[in-house]
N, C-alpha and C positions, 0 to 999 in steps of 0.2 A: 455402465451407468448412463444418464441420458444426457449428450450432451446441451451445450446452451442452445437453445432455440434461435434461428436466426432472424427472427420479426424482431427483439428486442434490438438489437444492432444497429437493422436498418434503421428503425425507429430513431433511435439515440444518433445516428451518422444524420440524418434528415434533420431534428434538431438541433445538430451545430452546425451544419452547414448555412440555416436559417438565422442562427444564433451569430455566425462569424462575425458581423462587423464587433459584438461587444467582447470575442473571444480573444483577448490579449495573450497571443503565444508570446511570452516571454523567457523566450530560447535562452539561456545566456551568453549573454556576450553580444546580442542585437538591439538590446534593450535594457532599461536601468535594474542591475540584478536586484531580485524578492531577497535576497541575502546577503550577511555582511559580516565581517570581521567583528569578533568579541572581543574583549581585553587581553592582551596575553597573546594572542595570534600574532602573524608573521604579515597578514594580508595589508598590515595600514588602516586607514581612516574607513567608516561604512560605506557603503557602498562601492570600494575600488576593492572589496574580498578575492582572494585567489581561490575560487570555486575547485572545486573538485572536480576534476576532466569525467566526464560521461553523467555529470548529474546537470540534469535537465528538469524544467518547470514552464509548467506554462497553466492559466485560469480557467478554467471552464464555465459555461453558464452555472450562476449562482442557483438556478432553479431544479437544476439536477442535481446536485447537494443537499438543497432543500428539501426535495421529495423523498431523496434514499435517508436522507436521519428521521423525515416521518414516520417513514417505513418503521425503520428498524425502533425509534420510539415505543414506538405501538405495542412492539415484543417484549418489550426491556423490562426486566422486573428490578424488583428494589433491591439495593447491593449489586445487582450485576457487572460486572466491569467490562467483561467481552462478548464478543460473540462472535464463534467461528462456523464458515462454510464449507462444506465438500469433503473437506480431513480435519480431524482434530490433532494441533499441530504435538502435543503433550504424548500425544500416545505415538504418533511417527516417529517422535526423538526417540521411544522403546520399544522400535520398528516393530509395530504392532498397529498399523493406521487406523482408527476409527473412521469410519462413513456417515458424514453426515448431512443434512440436506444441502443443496450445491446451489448457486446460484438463481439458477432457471427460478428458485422458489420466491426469490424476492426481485420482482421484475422491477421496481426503481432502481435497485444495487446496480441489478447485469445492466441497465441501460447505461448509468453512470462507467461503469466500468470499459462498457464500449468504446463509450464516447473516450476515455479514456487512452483507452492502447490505439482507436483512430488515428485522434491527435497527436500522438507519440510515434505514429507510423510501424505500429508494432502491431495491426490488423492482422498482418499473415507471417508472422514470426512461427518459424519453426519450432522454438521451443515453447511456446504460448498455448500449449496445447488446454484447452477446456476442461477436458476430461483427466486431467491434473493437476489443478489451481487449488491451493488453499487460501481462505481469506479469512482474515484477521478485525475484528471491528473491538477497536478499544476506547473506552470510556474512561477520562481523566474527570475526576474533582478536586478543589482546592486541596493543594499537597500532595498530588499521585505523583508518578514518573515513571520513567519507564528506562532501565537502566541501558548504559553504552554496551553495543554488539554487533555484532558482522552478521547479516543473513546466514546459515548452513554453506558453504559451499558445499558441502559433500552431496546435502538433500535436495537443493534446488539451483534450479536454472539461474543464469545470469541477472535477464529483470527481474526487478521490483518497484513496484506500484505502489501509490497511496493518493488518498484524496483527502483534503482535512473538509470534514461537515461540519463541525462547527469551530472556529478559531476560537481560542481564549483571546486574552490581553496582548497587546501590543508585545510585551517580555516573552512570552511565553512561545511555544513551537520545538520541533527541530532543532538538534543542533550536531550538527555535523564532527568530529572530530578523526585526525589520520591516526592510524594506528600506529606505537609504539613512540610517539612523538609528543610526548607530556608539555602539556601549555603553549605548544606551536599549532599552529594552521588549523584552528577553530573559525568552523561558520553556523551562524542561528541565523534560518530561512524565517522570511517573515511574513507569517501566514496570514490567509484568506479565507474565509470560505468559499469551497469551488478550489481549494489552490490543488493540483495533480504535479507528484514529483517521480520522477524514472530514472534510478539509479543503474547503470550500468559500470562496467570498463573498472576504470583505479576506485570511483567513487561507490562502490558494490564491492569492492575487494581489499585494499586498502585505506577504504575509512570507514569506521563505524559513524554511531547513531544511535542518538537518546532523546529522549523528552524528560529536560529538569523537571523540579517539581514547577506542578503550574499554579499561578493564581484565581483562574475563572475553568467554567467547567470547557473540557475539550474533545471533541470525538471524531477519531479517524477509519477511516477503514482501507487496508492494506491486504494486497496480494499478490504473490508469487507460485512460481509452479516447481514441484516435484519435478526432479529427475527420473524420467521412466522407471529406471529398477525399483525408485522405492515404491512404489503402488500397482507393478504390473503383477506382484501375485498375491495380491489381496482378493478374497472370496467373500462371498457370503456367509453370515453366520444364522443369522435368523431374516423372519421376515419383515422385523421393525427397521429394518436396515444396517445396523450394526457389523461394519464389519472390519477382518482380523487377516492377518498374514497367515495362511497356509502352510505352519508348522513343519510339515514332512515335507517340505518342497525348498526350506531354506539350506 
């Protein structure tokens, strides 16, 4: 499949660079954390949250946000709720990958998404491989959610990515909880448009992650990557693109 094209990159790397003085990396812990302790947590008062170790946040310009939900707007039909790129993640769960169009196809998304793993210093991450990324674009209206869960370990690499394009209400976002540890060490990240969040480390593996139901509409779009096995022996099936794990090879 064709990888991402490198003009969008540069593109996107040239735009925050120009863009830095308004890019607030707000690393945590250098700066007053996007997130905070909910009722019933362990972390205290807002703002002093005991963040999850390897989850990281920092702003990106608002304009490249802006442009990848135009984008993807544009596509969006009525009822839609998602929309994914490169694998369809439903059919990979029944290791059976669907092929679907990948990045390259909507140059606001991969510029955004550049600009993304830049600033997170994840540009030449070994497992960050292109020609492996699935991406996730979900649409919340009043009352969706989107239930508590852990990334695949089995299916995918350590990061994961997201960028919120449009914030709902002040309430609404993110909300981080540890696993196995009922009503202790809750945090709800307190979104932006433009906010990019990079779970790694305990905060990728021992905490999940949900979005309660929200009160305004909210759209994110999120990506991580397969693990080599699950897509190195997926073939073609036809010429509309569509394709399938190679049966007589598992």
């Amino acid at each position: 499949p064709p990888r991402m094209e490198l003009w969008p990159c540069l593109l996107a790397a040239a735009i925050f660079l120009l863009n830095i003085g308004d890019v607030k990396t707000r690393c945590l812990g250098s700066q007053p954390p996007l997130a905070s302790a909910l009722p019933g947590g362990r972390s205290g008062s807002p703002g002093a949250a005991r963040l999850p170790s390897g989850f990281r946040q920092l702003q990106l310009p608002v304009d490249l946000a802006v442009d990848a939900r135009r984008e993807l707007e544009d596509l969006w039909q009525p009822g839609q709720r998602k929309l994914e790129m490169q694998f369809a993640f439903g059919s990979a769960r029944m290791g059976a990958p669907r092929r679907l169009r990948g990045p390259e196809h909507y140059p606001a998304c991969a510029r955004l998404m550049c600009a993304s793993q830049l600033a997170f210093g994840l540009s030449d991450c070994p497992a960050c491989d292109p020609d492996n990324v699935q991406v996730m674009v979900r649409r919340y209206l009043p009352g969706q959610a989107l239930r508590l869960h852990v990334d695949c370990r089995e299916m995918f690499e350590e990061p994961v990515l997201s960028v919120v394009l449009r914030a709902g209400m002040p309430c609404d976002g993110l909300v981080l909880r540890r696993m196995g540890r009922a009503g202790e060490d809750i945090v709800r990240v307190r979104e932006t448009t433009g906010l990019s969040m990079c779970l790694e480390g305990p905060s990728r593996y021992s905490w999940g992650h949900e979005v309660p139901p929200v009160t305004a509409p909210r759209l994110s779009i999120t990506w991580r990557w397969f693990k080599p096995g699950f897509v190195a022996d997926v073939q073609p099936e036809c010429e509309l693109g569509v394709l399938r794990l190679n049966k007589s090879t598992r």
